[in-house]
C-alpha positions in Angstrom: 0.9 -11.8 -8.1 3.7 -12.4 -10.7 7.0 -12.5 -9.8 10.3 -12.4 -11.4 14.1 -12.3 -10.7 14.7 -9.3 -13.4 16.8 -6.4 -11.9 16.5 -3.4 -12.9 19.2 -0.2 -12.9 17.1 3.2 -11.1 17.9 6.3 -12.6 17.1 9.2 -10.6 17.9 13.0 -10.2 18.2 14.3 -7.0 17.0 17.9 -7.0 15.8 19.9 -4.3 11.3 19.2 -3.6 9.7 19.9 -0.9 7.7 16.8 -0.3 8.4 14.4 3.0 8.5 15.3 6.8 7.3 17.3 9.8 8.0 20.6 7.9 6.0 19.8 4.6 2.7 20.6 4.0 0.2 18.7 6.1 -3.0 17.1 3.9 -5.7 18.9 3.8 -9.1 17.3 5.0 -11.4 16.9 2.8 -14.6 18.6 2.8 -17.1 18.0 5.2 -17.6 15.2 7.9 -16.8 11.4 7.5 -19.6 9.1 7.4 -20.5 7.8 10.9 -19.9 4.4 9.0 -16.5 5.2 9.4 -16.5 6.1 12.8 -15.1 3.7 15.3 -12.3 2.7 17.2 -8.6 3.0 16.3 -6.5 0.2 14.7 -5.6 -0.7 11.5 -8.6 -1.6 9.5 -10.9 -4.8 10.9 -8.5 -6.5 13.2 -8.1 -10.3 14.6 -6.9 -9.6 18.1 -4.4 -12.0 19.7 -5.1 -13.2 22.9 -1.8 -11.4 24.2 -1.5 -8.4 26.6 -1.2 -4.9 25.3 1.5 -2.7 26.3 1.9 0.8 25.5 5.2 1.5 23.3 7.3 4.2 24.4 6.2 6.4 21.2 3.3 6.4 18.7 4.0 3.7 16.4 3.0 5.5 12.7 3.5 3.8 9.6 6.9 4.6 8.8 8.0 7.9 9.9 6.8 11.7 8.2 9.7 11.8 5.8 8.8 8.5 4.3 8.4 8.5 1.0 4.9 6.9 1.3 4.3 10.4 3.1 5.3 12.5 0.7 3.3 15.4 -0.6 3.5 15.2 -4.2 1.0 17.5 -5.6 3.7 19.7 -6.6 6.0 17.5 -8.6 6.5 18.1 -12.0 4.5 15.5 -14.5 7.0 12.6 -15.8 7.8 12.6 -19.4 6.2 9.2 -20.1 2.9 10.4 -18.3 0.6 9.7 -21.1 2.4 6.4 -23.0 2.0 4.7 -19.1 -1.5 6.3 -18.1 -2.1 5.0 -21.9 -1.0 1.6 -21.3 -2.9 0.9 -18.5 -5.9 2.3 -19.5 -6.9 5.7 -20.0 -10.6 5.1 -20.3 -10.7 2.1 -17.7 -12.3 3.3 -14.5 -11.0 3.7 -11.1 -12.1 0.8 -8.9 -11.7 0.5 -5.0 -10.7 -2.7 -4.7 -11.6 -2.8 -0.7 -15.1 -2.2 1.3 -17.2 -4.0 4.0 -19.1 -7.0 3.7 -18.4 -9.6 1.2 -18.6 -10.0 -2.6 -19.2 -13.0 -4.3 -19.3 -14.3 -0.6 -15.8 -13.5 0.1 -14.9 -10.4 1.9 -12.9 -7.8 -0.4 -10.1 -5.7 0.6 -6.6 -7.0 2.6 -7.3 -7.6 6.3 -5.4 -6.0 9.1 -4.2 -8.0 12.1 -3.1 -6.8 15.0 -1.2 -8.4 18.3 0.7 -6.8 21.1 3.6 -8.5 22.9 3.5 -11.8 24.3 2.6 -12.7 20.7 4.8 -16.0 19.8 6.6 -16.4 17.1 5.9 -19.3 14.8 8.3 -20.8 12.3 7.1 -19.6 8.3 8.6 -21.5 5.1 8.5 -19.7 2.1 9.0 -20.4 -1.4 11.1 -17.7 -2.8 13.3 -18.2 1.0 15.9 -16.3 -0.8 14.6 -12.9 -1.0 12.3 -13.3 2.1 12.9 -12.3 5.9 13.5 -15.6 8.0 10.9 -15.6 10.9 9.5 -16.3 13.5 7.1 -14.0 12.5 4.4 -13.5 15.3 0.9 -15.1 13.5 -1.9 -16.2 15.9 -3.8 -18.8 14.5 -6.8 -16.5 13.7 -4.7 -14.6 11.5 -7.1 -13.1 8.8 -6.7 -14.1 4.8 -7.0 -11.8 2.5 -10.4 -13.2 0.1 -10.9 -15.7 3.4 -9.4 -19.0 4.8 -10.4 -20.7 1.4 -9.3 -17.5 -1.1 -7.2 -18.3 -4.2 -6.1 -15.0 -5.2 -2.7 -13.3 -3.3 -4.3 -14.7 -0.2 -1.7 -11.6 1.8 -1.6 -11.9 5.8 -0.6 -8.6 7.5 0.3 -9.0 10.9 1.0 -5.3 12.7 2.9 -5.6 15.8 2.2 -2.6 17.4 4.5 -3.4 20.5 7.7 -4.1 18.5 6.2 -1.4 15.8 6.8 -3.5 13.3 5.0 -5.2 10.3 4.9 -8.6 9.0 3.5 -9.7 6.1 2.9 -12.5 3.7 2.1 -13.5 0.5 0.5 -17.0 -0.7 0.0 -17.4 3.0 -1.4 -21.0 4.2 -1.7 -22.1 8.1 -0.3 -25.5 8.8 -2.2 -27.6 11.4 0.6 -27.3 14.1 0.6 -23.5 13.9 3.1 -22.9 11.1 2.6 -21.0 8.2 3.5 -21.7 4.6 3.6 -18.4 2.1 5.0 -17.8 -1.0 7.1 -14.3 0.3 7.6 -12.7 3.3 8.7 -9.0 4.6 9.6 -7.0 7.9 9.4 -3.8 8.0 10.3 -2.1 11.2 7.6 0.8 10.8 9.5 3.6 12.8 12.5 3.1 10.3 13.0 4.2 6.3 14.8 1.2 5.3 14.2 -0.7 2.2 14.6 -4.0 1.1 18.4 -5.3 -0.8 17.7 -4.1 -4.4 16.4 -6.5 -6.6 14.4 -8.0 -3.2 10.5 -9.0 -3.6 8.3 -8.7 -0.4 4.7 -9.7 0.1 4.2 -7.5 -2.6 5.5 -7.6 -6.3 7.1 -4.2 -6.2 8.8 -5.3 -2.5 7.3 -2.5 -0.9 5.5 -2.5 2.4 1.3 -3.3 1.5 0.3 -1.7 5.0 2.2 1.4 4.0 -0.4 1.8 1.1 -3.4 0.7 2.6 -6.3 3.5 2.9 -7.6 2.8 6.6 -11.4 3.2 7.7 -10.4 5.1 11.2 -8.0 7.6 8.8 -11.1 8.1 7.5 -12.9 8.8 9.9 -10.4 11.4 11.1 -10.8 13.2 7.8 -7.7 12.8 6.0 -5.1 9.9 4.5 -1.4 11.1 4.5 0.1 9.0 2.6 0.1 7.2 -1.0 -2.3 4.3 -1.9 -1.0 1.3 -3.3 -2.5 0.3 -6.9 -2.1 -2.4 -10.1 -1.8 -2.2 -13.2 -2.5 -5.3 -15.9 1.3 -5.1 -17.5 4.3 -3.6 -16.3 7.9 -3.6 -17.5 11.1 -5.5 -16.5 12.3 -2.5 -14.4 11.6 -0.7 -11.4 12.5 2.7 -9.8 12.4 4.2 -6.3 11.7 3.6 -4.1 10.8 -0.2 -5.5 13.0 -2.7 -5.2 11.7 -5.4 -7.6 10.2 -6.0 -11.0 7.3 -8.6 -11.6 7.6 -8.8 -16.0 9.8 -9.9 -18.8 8.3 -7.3 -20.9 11.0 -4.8 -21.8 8.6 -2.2 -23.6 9.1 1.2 -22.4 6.1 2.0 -22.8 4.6 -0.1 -19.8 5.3 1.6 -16.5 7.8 0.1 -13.9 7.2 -1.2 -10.3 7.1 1.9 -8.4 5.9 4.7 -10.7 4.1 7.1 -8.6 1.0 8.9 -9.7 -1.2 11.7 -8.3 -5.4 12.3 -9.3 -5.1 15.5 -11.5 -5.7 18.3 -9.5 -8.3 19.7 -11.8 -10.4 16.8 -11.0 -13.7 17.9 -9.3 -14.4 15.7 -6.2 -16.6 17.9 -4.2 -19.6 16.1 -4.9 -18.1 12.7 -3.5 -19.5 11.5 -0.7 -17.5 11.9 2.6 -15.4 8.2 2.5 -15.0 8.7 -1.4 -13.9 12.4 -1.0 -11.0 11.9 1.4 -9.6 8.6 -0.6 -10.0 11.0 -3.9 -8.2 14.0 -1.9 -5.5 11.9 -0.7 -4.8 11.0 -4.3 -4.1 14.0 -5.5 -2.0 15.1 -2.6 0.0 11.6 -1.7 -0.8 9.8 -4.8 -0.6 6.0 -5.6 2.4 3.7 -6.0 2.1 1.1 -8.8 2.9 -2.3 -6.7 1.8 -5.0 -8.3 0.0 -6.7 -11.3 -3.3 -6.7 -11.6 -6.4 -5.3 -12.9 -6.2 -1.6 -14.4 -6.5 1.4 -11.1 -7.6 -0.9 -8.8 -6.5 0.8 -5.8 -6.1 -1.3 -2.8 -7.5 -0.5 1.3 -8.3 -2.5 4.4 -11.0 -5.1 4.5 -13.4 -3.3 7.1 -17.0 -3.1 7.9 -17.2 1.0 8.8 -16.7 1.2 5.3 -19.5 2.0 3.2 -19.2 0.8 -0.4 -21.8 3.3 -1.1 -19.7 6.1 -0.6 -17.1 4.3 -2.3 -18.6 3.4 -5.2 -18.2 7.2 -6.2 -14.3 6.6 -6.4 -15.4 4.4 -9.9 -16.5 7.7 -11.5 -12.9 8.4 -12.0 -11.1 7.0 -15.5 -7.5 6.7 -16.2 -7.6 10.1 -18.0 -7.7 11.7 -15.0 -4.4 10.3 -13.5 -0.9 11.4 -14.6 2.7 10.1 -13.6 4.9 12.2 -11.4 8.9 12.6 -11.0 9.2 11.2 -7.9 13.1 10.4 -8.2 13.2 14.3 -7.6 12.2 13.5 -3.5 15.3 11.1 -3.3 17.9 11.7 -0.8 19.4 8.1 -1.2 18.5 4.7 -3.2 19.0 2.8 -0.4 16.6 4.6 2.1 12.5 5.3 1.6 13.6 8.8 3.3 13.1 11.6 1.2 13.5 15.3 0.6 12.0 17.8 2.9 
């Protein structure tokens, strides 16, 4: 992951869209039943569990409340004006690729792990280095904390840690265990999950954009329940020196409009026949039109990111790379804004 101290100015228009919260449109299953290699217990993904005791929070701990803008319902929203130059620059003929599954590939396993721990979890001291746009710890990291690509994984090598008796999330980038417990990482981010806060503007996080990487993460058990409801985080090769909302950070020195900034959101075309998709592929597909997917980070062209899990069937998924760039288009989604400085948006 690239990174870069650029700041960027976010123009927006704030307009009246129905889009986020309790009284928007709820997402519509997909067809049919989930594959039973979906089915399973709850959690986030495939999980490390500490060896801490669970205790029940006082309320469901979601990701991020229903008027988050990762929750937003943006099927309506009118097309951007730079639709086509951005869907052209990333590629309109490159196919779709899920860039999560079970199993491993090339003897690594693929996705970005989930961890989970309860309270009692301790604390441990992380150093970072960009310390100046990253949350100081402790952060609570057992030792068995998963790696994204594995312990020995020289990619973004991401830890996310989900707290689900603080509700909170913690998560790394360039994350290395030191031998007395400690971690080393490149970033780091909190997000308190039952809160729309954003990071200070100009701010990276685990992720290049400085978004949340949990909040975009398609989830095996979601699933398995039928339906996603909220966008999917994806990459794209270049982007530009700017970002808009609700990013907070831009990863390029490139100042051609004509690459899309951190943050664009996009929807699958609603035209886009998915029907014949198997069950895992047809929610993930459904989801995209409905929630879209939030450009985060650099990387290969629509490779949209999930949790590394084994009730995933890559089968099933596999469907998802019948899809090409052509059938993506760029949305307004400064129209769901209610303030630059909050993820909460427009009901």
């Amino acid at each position: 992951m690239k990174r870069s101290a650029a700041l960027a100015v976010v123009a927006v228009i704030a307009m009246g869209v129905s889009g986020c919260g309790s009284s928007g449109k709820k997402a519509a299953p997909a067809a049919g039943p989930a594959s039973a290699a979906a089915q399973g217990a709850g959690g986030l993904g495939s999980v490390s569990q500490a060896p801490s005791a669970r205790v029940s929070a006082p309320r469901a701990c979601t990701v991020f409340p229903a008027d988050n803008v990762w929750h937003a319902d943006v099927s309506k929203l009118p097309v951007h004006r730079d639709s086509a130059t951005w869907v052209g620059s990333i590629g309109a003929q490159a196919h779709a690729h899920p860039d999560f599954g079970a199993g491993l590939i090339d003897g690594a396993p693929f996705g970005i792990p989930v961890t989970t721990v309860g309270q009692g979890q301790a604390g441990v001291k992380v150093t970072f280095d960009y310390a100046d746009e990253s949350d100081k710890g402790p952060y609570p990291i057992p030792r068995n904390a998963r790696i994204e690509g594995g312990p020995n994984a020289d990619g973004d090598r991401h830890v996310i840690v989900h707290d689900t008796a603080a509700c909170k999330v913690y998560e790394l980038y360039a994350a290395h265990p030191n031998a007395d417990g400690s971690w080393k990482a490149g970033s780091g981010a909190v997000f308190d999950l039952r809160r729309n806060d954003l990071r200070k503007a100009g701010w990276t996080s685990a992720d290049a954009a400085g978004l949340s990487i949990l909040a975009g993460l398609p989830r095996a058990e979601e699933v398995a329940k039928g339906r996603i409801d909220h966008a999917i985080r994806f990459t794209a090769p270049r982007t530009q020196k700017a970002y808009v909302w609700p990013a907070r950070h831009a990863a390029s020195s490139s100042t051609d409009a004509n690459l899309p900034p951190m943050g664009a959101r996009f929807r699958l075309k609603a035209g886009v026949d998915i029907s014949k998709f198997p069950a895992q592929a047809r929610v993930v597909a459904q989801a995209l039109k409905q929630y879209g997917a939030i450009l985060a980070d650099n990387g290969s062209p629509w490779f949209f990111s999930g949790t590394q899990d084994d009730r995933w069937s890559n089968d099933q998924l596999n469907a998802l790379k019948t899809l090409k760039g052509s059938d993506f288009e760029a949305v307004d989604g400064s129209l769901l804004m209610v303030d630059a400085n909050s993820a909460r948006c427009k009901p």
